[in-house]
KOLMILUM-16356 format. One line per field, with one value per residue (C-alpha): residue number from 0; residue in one letter; x, y, z. Coordinates in Angstrom, 3 decimals, padded with zeros to 6 digits. Layout:
nr: NUM | ...
rest: a | ...
x: X | ...
y: Y | ...
z: Z | ...
# end
This chain:
nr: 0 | 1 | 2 | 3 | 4 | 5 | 6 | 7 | 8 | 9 | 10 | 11 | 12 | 13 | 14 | 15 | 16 | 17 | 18 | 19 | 20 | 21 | 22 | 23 | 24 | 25 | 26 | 27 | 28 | 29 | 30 | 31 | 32 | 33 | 34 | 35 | 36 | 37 | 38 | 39 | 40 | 41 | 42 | 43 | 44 | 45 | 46 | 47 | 48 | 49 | 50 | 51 | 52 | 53 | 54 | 55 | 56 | 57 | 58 | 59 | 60 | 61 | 62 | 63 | 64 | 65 | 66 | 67 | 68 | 69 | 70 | 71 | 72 | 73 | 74 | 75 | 76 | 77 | 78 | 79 | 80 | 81 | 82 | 83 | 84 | 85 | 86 | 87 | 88 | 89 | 90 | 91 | 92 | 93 | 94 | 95 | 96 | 97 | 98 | 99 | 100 | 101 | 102 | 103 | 104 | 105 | 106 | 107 | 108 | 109 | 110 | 111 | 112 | 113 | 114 | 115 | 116 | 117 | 118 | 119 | 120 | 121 | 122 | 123 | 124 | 125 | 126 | 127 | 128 | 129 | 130 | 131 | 132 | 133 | 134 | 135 | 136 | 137 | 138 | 139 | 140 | 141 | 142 | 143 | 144 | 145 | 146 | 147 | 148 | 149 | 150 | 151 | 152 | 153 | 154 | 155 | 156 | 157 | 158 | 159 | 160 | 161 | 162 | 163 | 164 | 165 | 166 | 167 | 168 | 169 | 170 | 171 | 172 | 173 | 174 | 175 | 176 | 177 | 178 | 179 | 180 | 181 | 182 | 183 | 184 | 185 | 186 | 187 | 188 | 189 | 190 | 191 | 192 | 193 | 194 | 195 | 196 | 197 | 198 | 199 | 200 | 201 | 202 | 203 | 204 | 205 | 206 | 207 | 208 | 209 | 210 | 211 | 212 | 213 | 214 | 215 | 216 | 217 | 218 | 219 | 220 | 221 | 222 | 223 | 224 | 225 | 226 | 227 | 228 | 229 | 230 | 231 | 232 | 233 | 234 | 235 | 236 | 237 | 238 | 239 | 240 | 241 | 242 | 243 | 244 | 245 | 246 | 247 | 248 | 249 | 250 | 251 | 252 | 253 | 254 | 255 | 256 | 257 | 258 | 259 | 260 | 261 | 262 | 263 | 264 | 265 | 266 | 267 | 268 | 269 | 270 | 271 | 272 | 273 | 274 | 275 | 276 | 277 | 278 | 279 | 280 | 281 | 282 | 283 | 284 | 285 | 286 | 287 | 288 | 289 | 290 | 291 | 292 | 293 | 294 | 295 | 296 | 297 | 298 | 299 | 300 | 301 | 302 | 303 | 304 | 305 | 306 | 307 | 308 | 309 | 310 | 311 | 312 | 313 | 314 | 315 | 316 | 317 | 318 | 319 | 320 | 321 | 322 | 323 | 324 | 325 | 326 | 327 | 328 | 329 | 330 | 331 | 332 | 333 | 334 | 335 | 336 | 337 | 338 | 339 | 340 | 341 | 342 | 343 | 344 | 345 | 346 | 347 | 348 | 349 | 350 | 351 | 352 | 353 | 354 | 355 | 356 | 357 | 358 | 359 | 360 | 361 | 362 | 363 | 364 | 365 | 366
rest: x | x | x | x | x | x | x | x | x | x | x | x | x | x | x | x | x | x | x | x | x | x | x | x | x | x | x | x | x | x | x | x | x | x | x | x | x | x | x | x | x | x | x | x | x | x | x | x | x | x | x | x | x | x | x | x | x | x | x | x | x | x | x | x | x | x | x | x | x | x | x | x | x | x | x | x | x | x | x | x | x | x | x | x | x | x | x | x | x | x | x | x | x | x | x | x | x | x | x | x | x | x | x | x | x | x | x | x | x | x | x | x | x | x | x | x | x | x | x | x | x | x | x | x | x | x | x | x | x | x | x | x | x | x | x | x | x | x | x | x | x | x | x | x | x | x | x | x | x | x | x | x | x | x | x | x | x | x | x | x | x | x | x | x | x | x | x | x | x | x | x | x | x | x | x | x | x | x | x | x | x | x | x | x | x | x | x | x | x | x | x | x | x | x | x | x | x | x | x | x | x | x | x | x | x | x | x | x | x | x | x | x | x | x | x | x | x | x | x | x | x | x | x | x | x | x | x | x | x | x | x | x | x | x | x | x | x | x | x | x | x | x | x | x | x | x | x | x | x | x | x | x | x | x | x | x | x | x | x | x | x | x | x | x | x | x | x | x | x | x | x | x | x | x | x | x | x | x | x | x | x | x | x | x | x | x | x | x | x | x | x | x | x | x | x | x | x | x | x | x | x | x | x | x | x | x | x | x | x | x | x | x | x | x | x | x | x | x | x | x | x | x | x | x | x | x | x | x | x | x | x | x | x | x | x | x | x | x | x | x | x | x | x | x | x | x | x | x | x | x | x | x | x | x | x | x | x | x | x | x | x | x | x | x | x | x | x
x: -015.303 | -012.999 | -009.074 | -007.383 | -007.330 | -006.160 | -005.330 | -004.253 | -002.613 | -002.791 | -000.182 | 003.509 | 005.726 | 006.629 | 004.621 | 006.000 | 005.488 | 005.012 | 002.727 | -001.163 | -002.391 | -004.549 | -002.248 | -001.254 | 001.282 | -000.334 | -001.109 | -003.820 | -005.054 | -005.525 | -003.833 | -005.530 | -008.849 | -007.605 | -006.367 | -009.459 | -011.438 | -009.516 | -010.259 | -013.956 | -014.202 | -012.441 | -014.957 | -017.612 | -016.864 | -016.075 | -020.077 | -020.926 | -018.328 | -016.332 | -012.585 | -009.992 | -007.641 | -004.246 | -003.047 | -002.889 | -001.429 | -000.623 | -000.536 | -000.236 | 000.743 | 003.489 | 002.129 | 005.654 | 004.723 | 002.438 | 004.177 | 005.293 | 002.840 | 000.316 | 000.720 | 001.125 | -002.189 | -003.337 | -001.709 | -002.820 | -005.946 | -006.671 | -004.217 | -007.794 | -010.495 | -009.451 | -009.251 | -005.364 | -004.998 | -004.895 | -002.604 | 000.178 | 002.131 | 001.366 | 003.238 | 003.667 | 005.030 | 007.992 | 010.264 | 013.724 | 014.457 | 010.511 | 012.238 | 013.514 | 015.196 | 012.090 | 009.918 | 011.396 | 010.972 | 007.485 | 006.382 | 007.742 | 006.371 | 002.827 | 003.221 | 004.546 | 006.510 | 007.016 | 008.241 | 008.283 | 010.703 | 010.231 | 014.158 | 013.183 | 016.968 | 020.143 | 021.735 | 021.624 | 020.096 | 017.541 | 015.946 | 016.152 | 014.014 | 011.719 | 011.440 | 012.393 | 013.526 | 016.252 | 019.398 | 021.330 | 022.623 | 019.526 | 017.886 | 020.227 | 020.153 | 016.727 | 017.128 | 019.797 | 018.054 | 014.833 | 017.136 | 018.707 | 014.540 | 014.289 | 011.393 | 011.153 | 010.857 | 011.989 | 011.077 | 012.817 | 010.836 | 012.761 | 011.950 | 013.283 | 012.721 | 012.729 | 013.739 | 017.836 | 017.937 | 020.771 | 021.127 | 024.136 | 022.473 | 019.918 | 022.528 | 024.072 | 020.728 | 020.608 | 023.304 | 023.875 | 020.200 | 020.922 | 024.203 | 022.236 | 019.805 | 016.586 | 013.886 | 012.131 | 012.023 | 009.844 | 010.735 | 008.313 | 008.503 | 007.373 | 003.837 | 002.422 | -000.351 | -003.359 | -003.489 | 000.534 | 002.962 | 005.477 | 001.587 | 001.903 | 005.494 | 004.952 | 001.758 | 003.938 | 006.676 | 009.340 | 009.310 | 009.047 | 007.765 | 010.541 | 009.061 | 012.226 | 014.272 | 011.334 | 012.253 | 016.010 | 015.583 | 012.959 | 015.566 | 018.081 | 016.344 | 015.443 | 018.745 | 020.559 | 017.835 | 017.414 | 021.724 | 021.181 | 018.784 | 015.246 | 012.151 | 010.450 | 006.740 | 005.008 | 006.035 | 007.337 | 007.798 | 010.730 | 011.282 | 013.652 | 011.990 | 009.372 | 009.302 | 006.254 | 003.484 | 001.016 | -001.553 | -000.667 | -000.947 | -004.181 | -004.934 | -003.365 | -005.848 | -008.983 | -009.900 | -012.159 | -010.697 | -011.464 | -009.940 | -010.121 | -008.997 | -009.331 | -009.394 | -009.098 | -010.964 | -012.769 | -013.933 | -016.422 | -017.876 | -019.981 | -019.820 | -016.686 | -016.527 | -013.932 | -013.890 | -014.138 | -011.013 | -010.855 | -009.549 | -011.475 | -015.189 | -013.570 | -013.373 | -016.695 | -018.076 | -017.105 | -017.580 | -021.006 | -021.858 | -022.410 | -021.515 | -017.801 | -017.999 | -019.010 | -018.892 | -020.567 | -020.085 | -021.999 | -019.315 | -020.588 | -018.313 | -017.444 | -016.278 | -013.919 | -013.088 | -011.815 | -009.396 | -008.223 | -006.658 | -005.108 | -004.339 | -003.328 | -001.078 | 001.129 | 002.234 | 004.932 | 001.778 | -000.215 | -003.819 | -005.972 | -006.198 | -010.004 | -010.445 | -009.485 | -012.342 | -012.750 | -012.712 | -008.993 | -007.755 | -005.868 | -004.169 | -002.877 | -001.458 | 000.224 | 001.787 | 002.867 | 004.927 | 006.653 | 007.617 | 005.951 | 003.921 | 003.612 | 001.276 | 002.075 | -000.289 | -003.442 | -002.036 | -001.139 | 002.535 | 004.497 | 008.067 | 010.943 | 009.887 | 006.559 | 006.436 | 007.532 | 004.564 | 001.957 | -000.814 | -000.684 | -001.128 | -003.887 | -005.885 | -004.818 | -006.214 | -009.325 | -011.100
y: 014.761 | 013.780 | 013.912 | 012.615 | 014.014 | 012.509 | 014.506 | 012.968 | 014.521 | 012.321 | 014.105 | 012.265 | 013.544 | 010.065 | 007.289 | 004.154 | 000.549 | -000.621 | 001.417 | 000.914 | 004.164 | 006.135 | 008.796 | 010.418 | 013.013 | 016.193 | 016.965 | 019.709 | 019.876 | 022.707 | 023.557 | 026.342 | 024.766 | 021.435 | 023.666 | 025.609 | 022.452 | 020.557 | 023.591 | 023.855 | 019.914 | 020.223 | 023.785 | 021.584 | 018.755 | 021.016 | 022.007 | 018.377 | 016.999 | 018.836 | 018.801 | 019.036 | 017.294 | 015.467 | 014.651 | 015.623 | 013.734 | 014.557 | 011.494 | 010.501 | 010.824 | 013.224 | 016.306 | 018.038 | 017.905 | 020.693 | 024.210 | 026.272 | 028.729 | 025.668 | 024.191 | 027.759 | 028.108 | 024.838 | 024.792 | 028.590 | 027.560 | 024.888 | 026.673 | 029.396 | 026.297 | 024.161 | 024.222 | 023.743 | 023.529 | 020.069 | 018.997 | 016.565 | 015.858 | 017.442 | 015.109 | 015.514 | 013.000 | 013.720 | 012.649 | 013.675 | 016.604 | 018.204 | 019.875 | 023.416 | 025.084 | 028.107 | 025.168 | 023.551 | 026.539 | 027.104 | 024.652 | 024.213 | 027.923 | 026.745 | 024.010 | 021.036 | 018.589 | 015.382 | 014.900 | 011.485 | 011.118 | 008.355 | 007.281 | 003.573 | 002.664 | 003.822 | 002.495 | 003.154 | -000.211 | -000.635 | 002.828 | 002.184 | -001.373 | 000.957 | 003.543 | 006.148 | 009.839 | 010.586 | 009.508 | 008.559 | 012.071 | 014.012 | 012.180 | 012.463 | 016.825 | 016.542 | 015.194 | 017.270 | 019.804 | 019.145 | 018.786 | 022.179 | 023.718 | 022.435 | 019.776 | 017.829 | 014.126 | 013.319 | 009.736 | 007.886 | 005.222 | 001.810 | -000.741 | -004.589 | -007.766 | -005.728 | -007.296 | -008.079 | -006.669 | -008.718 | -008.652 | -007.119 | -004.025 | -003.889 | -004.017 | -000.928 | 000.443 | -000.304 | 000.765 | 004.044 | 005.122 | 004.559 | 006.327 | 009.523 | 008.856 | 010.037 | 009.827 | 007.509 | 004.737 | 002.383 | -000.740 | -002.258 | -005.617 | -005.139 | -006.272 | -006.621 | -005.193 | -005.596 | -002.636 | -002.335 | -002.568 | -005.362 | -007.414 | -007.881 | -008.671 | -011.081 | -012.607 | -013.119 | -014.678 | -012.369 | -011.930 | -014.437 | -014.419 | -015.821 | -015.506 | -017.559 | -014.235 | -011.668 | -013.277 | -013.367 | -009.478 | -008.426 | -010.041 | -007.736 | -004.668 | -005.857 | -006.556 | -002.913 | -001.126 | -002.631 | -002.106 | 001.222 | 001.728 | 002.084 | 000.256 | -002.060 | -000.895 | -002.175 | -004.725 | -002.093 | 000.779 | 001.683 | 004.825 | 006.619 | 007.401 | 009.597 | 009.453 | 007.300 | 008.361 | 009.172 | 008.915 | 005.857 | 004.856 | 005.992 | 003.489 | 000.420 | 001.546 | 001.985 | 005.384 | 007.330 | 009.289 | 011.560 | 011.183 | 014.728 | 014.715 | 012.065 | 008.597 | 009.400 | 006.323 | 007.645 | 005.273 | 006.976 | 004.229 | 002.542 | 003.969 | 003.607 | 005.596 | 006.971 | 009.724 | 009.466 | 008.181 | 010.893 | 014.247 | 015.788 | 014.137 | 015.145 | 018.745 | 019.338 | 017.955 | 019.609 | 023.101 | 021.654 | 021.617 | 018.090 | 014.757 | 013.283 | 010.055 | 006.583 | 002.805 | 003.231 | 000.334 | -000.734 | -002.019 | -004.454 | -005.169 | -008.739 | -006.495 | -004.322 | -007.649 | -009.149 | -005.849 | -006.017 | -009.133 | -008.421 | -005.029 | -004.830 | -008.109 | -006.192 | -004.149 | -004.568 | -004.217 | -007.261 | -008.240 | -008.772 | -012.640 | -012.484 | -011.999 | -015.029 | -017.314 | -020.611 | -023.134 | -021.442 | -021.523 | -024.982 | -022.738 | -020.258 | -023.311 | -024.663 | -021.257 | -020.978 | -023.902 | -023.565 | -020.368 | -017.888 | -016.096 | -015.711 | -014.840 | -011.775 | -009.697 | -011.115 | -010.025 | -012.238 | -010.505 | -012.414 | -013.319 | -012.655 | -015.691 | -015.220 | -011.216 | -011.920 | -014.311 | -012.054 | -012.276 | -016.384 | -015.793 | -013.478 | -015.815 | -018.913 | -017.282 | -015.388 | -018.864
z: 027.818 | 025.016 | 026.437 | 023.437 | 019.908 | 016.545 | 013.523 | 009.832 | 007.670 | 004.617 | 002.287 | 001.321 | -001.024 | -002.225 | -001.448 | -000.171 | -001.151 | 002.455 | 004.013 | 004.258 | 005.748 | 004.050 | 002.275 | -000.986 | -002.865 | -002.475 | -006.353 | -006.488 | -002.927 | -002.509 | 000.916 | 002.031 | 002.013 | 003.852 | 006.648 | 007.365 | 007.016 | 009.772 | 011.583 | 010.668 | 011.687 | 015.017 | 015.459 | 014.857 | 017.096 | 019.903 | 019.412 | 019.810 | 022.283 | 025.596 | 024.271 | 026.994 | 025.553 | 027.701 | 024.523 | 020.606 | 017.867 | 014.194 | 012.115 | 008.700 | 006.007 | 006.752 | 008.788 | 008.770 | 004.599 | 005.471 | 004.467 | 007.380 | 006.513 | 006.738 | 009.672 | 011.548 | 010.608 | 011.609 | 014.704 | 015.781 | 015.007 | 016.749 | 019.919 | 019.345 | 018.847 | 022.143 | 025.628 | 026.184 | 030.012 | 030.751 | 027.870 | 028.461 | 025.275 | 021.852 | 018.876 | 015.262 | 013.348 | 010.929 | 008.233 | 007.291 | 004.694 | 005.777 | 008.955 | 008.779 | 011.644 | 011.503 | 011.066 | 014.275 | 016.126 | 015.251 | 016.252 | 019.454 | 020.306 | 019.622 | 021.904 | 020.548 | 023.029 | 021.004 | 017.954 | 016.100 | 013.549 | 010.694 | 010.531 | 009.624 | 008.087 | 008.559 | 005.716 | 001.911 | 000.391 | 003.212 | 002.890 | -001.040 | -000.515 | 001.606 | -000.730 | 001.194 | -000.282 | 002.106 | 002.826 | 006.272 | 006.455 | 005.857 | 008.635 | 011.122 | 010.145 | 010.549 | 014.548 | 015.315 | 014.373 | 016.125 | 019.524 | 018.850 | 018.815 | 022.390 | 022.285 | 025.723 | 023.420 | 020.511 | 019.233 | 016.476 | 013.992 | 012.875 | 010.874 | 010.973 | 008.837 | 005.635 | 002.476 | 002.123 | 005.681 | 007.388 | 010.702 | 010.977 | 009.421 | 011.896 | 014.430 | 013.302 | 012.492 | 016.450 | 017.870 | 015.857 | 016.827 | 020.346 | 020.090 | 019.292 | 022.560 | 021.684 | 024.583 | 022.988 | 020.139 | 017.949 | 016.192 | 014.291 | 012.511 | 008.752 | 007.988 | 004.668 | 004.102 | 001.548 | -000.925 | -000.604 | -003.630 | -000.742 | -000.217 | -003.807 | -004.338 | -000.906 | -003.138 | -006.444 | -004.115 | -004.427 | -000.490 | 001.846 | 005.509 | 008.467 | 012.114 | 013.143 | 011.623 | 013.266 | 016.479 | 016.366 | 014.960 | 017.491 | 020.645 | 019.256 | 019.649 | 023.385 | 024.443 | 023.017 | 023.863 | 027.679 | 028.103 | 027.006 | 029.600 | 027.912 | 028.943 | 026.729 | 027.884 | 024.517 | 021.908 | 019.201 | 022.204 | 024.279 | 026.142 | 028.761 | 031.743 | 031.825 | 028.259 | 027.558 | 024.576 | 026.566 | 023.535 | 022.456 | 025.772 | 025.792 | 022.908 | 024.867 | 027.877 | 026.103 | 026.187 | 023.861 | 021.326 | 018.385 | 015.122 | 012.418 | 009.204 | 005.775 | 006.790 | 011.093 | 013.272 | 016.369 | 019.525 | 021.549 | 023.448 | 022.626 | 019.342 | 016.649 | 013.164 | 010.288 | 008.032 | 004.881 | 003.278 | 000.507 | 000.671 | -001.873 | -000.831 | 002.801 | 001.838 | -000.236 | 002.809 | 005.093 | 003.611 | 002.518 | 006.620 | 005.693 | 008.084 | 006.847 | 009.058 | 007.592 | 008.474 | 011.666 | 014.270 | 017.677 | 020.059 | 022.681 | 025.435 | 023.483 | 021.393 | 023.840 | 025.620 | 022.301 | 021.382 | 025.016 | 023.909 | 021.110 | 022.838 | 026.714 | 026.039 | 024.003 | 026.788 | 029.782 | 032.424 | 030.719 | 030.250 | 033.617 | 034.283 | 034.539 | 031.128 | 030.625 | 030.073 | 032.523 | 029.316 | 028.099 | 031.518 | 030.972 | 027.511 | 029.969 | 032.157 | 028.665 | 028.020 | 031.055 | 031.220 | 027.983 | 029.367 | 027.229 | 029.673 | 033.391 | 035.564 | 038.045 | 040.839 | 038.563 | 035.189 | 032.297 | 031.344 | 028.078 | 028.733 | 026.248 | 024.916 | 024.278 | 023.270 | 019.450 | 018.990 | 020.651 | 018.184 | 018.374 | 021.797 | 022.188 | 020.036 | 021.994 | 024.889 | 023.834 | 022.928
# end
């Protein structure tokens, strides 16, 4: 029984320097064809696997970049394909200026609840160092008007330690996103990523790494968020009650999931696999009948222990103690008394701290 479903849509209508997923401008896809074939794929699977899914997940990419007419047809045909009872949240990621009110309200009627919106910036230069096509305005249009279509969560996407940031920006960036009080919100410290125009510029030393600045941005975002009442449940996560994702959630706790769609990861355990990470080879593949995944892996439960480390500690419930290995138990002692981590009802929880220097952490403690 699969309960948690993963669709990418890999098309952007600008693509930006940052950003490592697998995506591109939609050129001469031809639309039509990319629809049917995520539905033919998710047929398929549905042949192979029991899909009830709890939760379902548009990724990307930008799946809003889909035409109205598009993603009606994606989304009544997968509302045909699937078993919908059990499902819990149903999210599409956006972006500002790919919203329409009819688009809004379409999607809400075939059963969206969640909404992501890619904000990132709220001011001019930052979302030009990004670069971003919209401006402050268009993305705060774009929220308002997925509140006015009635979704039950609406998240909003930030960005911190970007280029010429200050930290007086991200304070506003901050406080005016909180000011609108979505149900939900994600700040992520920039990474740079291989294969990314800002790797390159990082390589040729026109950007520099600061953890000292990640740190003294990442407190910031803990201590407006927690006055304004949200709970920090993951390190780039924080959510009004009751306003969790549930599939990412799902990720943190190890479930099995099944990715559709150019480039999408699935973990049925023991076995992990993507899709090809090209539309085109994706689509004569799929209309060929033909098998789209590759790079197949073997996961041994070293291998789930080691993700549960560099996983479960990112979140507010922690990592079970008895993970931890007997020779790295005097490491979690060390940690413990320089106060970045404690050890609560047999789980291994970071303080504030410890949370910006997870990763150093996780390998501290995995041995």
């Amino acid at each position: 029984m699969i309960r948690h479903l993963y669709f990418h849509i890999p098309f952007c209508h600008r693509v930006c320097p940052y950003c490592s997923f697998y995506k591109h401008t939609p050129g001469k896809t031809p639309m039509d064809e990319f629809v049917e074939a995520l539905l033919l794929e998710t047929k398929r699977q549905s042949l192979k696997y029991t899909l009830q899914p709890h939760t379902i997940f548009f990724g990307g990419g930008t799946p809003t970049a889909l035409s109205e007419t598009h993603l009606t047809r994606l989304l009544s045909g997968l509302n045909e394909i699937l078993d919908l009872s059990q499902l819990r949240e149903y999210t599409l990621e956006a972006n500002p200026r790919t919203v329409t009110e009819s688009k809004a309200a379409m999607m809400r009627a075939h059963g969206v609840t969640r909404v992501s919106l890619g904000i990132q910036a709220w001011d001019e230069p930052t979302l030009r160092t990004l670069g971003r096509d919209h401006a402050p305005a268009d993305a705060e249009e774009t929220y308002h008007t997925l509140r006015a279509a009635g979704f039950p969560s609406v998240s909003l996407d930030l960005m911190f330690s970007i280029p010429g940031q200050s930290l007086e920006a991200w304070r506003a960036t901050l406080e005016h996103t909180i000011s609108l009080k979505p149900d939900h919100l994600s700040a992520y410290n920039l990474n740079y990523e291989e294969d990314t125009e800002f790797f390159n510029r990082l390589r040729r030393g026109q950007y520099q790494v600061d953890e000292g600045r990640d740190a003294e941005f990442f407190h910031l975002a803990l201590d407006l968020t927690a006055a304004a009442g949200y709970e920090h449940y993951e390190i780039s996560n924080y959510a009004q009650p009751g306003h969790r994702s549930a599939h990412n959630e799902s990720y943190w706790l190890g479930e099995d999931y099944l990715g559709l769609g150019p480039s999408a990861y699935s973990t049925v355990f023991p076995k992990r696999w993507r899709n090809l990470a090209d539309t085109d080879a994706y689509l004569t593949r799929i209309q060929a009948a033909e098998d789209v995944s590759e790079l197949p892996e073997e996961l041994t439960d070293s291998d789930r222990r080691t993700e549960r480390f560099g996983i479960e500690l990112r979140t507010a419930r922690g990592l079970p103690v008895d993970l931890i290995l007997p020779d790295q138990v005097p490491m979690l002692h060390t940690l413990q008394r320089e106060g970045l981590l404690t050890v609560q009802n047999e789980r291994v929880i970071l303080t504030r701290l410890g949370k910006p220097l997870v990763d150093p952490i996780a390998v501290a403690l995995m041995g």
